[in-house]
C-alpha positions in Angstrom: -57.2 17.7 -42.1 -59.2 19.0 -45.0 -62.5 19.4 -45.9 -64.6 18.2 -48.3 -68.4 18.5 -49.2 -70.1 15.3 -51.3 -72.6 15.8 -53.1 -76.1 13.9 -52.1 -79.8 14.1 -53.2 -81.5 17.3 -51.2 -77.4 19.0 -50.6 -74.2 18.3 -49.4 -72.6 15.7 -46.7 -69.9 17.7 -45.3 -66.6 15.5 -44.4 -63.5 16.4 -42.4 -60.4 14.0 -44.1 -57.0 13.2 -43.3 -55.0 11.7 -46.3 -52.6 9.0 -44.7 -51.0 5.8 -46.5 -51.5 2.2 -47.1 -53.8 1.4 -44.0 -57.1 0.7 -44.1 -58.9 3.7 -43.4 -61.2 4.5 -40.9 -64.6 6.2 -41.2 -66.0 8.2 -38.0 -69.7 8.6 -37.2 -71.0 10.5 -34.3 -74.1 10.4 -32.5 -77.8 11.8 -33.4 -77.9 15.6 -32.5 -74.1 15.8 -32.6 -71.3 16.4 -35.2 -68.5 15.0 -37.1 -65.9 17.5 -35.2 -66.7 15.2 -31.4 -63.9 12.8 -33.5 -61.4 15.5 -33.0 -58.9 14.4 -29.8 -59.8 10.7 -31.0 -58.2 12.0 -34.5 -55.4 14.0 -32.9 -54.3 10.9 -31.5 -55.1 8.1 -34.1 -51.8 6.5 -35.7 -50.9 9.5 -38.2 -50.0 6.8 -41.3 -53.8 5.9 -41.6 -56.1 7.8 -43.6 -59.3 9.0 -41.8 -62.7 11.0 -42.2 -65.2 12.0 -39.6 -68.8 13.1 -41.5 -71.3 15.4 -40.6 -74.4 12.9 -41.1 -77.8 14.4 -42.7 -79.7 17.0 -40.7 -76.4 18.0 -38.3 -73.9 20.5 -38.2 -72.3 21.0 -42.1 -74.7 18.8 -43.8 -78.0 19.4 -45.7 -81.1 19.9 -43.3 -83.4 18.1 -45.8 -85.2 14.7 -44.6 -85.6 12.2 -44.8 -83.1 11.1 -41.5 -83.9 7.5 -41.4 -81.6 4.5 -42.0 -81.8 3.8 -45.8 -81.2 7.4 -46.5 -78.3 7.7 -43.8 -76.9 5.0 -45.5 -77.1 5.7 -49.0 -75.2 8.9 -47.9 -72.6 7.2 -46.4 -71.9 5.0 -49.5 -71.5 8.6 -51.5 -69.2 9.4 -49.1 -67.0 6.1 -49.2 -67.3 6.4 -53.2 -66.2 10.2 -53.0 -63.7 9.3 -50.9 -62.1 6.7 -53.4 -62.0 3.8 -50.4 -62.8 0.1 -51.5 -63.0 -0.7 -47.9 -62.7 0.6 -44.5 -63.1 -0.1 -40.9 -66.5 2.2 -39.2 -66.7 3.5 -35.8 -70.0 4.7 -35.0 -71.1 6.2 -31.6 -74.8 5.8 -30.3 -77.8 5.7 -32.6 -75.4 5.8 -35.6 -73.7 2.8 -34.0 -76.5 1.5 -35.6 -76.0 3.3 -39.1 -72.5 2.1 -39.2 -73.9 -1.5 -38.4 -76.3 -1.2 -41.7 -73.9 0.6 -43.6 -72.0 -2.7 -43.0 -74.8 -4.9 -44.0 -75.1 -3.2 -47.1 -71.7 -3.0 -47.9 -70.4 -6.6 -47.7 -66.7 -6.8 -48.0 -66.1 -3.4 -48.2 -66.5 -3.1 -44.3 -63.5 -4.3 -42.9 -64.9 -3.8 -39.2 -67.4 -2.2 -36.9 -66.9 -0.4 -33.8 -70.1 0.6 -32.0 -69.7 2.8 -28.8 -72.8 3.0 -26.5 -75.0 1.4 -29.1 -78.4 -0.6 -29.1 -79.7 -2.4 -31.6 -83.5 -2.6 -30.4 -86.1 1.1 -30.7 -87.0 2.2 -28.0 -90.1 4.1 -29.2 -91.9 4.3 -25.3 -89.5 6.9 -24.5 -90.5 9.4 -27.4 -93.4 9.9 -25.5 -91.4 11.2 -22.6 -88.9 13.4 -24.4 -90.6 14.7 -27.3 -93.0 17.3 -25.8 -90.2 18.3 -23.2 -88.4 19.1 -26.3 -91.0 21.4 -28.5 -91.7 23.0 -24.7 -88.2 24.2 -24.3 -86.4 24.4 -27.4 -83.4 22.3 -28.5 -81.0 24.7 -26.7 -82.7 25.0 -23.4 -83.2 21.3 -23.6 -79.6 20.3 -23.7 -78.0 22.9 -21.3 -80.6 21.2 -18.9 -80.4 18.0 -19.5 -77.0 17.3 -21.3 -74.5 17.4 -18.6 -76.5 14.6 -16.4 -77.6 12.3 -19.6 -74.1 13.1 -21.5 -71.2 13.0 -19.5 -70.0 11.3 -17.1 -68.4 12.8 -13.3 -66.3 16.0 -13.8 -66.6 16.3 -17.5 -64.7 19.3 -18.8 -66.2 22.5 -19.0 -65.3 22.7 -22.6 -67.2 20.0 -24.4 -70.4 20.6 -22.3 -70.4 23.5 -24.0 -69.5 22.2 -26.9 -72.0 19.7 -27.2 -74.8 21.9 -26.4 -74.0 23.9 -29.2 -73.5 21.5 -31.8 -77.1 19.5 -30.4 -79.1 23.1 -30.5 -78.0 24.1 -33.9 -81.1 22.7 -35.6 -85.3 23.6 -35.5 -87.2 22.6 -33.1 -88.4 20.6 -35.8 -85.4 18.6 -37.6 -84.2 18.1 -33.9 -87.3 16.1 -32.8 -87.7 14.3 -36.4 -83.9 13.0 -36.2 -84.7 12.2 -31.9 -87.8 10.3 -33.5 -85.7 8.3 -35.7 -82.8 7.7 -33.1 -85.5 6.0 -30.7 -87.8 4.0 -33.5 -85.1 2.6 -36.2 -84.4 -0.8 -35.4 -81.1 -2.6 -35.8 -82.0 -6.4 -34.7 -81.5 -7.6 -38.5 -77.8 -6.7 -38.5 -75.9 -9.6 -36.9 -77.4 -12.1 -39.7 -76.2 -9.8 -42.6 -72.6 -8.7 -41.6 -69.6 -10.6 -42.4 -67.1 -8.8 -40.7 -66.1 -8.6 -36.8 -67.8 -6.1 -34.7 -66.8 -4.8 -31.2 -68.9 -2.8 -28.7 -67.8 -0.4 -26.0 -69.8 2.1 -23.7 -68.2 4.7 -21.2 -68.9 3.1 -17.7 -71.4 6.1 -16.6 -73.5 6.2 -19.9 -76.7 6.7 -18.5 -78.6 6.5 -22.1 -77.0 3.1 -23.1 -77.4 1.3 -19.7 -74.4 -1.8 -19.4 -77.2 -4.6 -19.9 -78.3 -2.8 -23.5 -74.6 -2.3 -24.3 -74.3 -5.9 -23.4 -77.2 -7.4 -25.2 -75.4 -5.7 -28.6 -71.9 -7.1 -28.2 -74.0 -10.8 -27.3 -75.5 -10.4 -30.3 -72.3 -10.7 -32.6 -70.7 -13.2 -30.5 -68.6 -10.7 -27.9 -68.4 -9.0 -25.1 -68.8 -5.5 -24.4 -65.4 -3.5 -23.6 -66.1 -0.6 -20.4 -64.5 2.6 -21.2 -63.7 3.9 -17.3 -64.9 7.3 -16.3 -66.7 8.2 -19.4 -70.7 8.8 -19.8 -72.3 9.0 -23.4 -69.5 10.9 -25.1 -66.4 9.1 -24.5 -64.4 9.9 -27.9 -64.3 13.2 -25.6 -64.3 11.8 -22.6 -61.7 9.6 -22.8 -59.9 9.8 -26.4 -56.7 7.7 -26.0 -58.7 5.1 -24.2 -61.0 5.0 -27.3 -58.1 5.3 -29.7 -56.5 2.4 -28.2 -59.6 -0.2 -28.0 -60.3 0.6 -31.8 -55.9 0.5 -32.9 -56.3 -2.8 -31.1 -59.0 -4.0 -32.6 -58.8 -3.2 -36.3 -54.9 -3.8 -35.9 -56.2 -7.4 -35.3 -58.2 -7.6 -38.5 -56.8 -5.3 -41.0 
């Protein structure tokens, strides 16, 4: 793997690639308030001959702090990244909230997305429940918020020690400030408008004990492209940690069928 930093309006997008050969490749986004490196085990066990990258998105880990967060410039970001990359197409995987970004990269790209893979992803805002987590947030802090209240939202039973930790670290390495703009955009961006622009075949997934994507939400976005949602046993929100090989299978399946 190698890194690479692409160049964006307001800083740098920070990418981790692996150069591979013919295949299609495969672009990884993680969640809101998470990084590019949660694609790690799922990398480590993806088919070697296929080339890869998993990106830091704007406002997390490598990537530059500077707003705006929001779809359109998510998404202009990602098309720098796919141009600095040199790919004409590629297949997207994209976990959570930027489920949803990989969805309207895909609208915007046309034929150049070869696939979607959304894990734990809804396409309607939920903007109610900003009410409920945003002051909670500013009380305690992004780091005090997520040791509390990442291992029961997060994971699912017996997750391992390691990426708990992990994942709290990676969630509280922002202000209290970015971290409540980007948990403002997670809950109010809406992704309804993307099964009438995309072309290409979609498949949804959620770990079994995802507590933040609830099965009928999970369910509702696989309906809406004409599918049904795949369960990904024993994992909660996380499950390209969770549960690697079973998420490295469902998408080698799934794109094997398309590329």
């Amino acid at each position: 793997m190698s890194q690479r930093a692409v160049e964006v309006e307001g800083g740098v997008i920070a990418v981790e690639e692996r150069h591979g050969g013919d295949s299609v490749p495969v672009l990884f986004l993680h969640g809101v308030n998470s990084a590019g490196s949660v694609w790690s085990d799922v990398l480590t066990v993806l088919e070697p001959h296929r080339p890869v990258a998993a990106v830091d998105l704007r406002g997390h880990a490598g990537s530059t702090r500077e707003g705006p967060f929001g779809r359109s410039r998510q998404v202009t970001d990602l098309t720098a990244v796919l141009d600095a990359l040199g790919w004409s197409s590629a297949h997207l995987v994209g976990s959570t909230f930027c489920g949803g970004l990989a969805l309207a990269l895909a609208a915007e790209a046309g034929q150049r997305a070869r696939s979607v893979t959304v894990l734990g992803t809804e396409l309607e805002p939920a903007p109610a429940l900003l009410d409920q987590v945003l002051p909670t947030v500013r009380r305690l802090g992004p780091e005090k918020f997520f040791t509390t209240t990442g291992p029961e939202w997060t994971f699912g039973p017996a997750p391992d020690p390691r990426w708990v930790a992990e994942a709290d670290r990676i969630a509280a390495d922002n202000t209290t400030d970015v971290h409540t703009e980007l948990m403002r955009v997670a809950f109010t961006e809406d992704f309804r408008y993307t099964p009438d622009k995309l072309r290409c075949p979609v498949l949804g997934a959620r770990g079994t004990h995802d507590r933040t994507c609830p099965a009928e939400a999970a369910a509702g976005t696989a309906a809406a492209f004409g599918t049904e949602v795949r369960q990904i046993a024993g994992a909660g929100h996380l499950p390209m940690v969770e549960r690697p090989e079973d998420v490295v299978e469902l998408v080698e399946r799934f794109i094997g069928g398309v590329s």
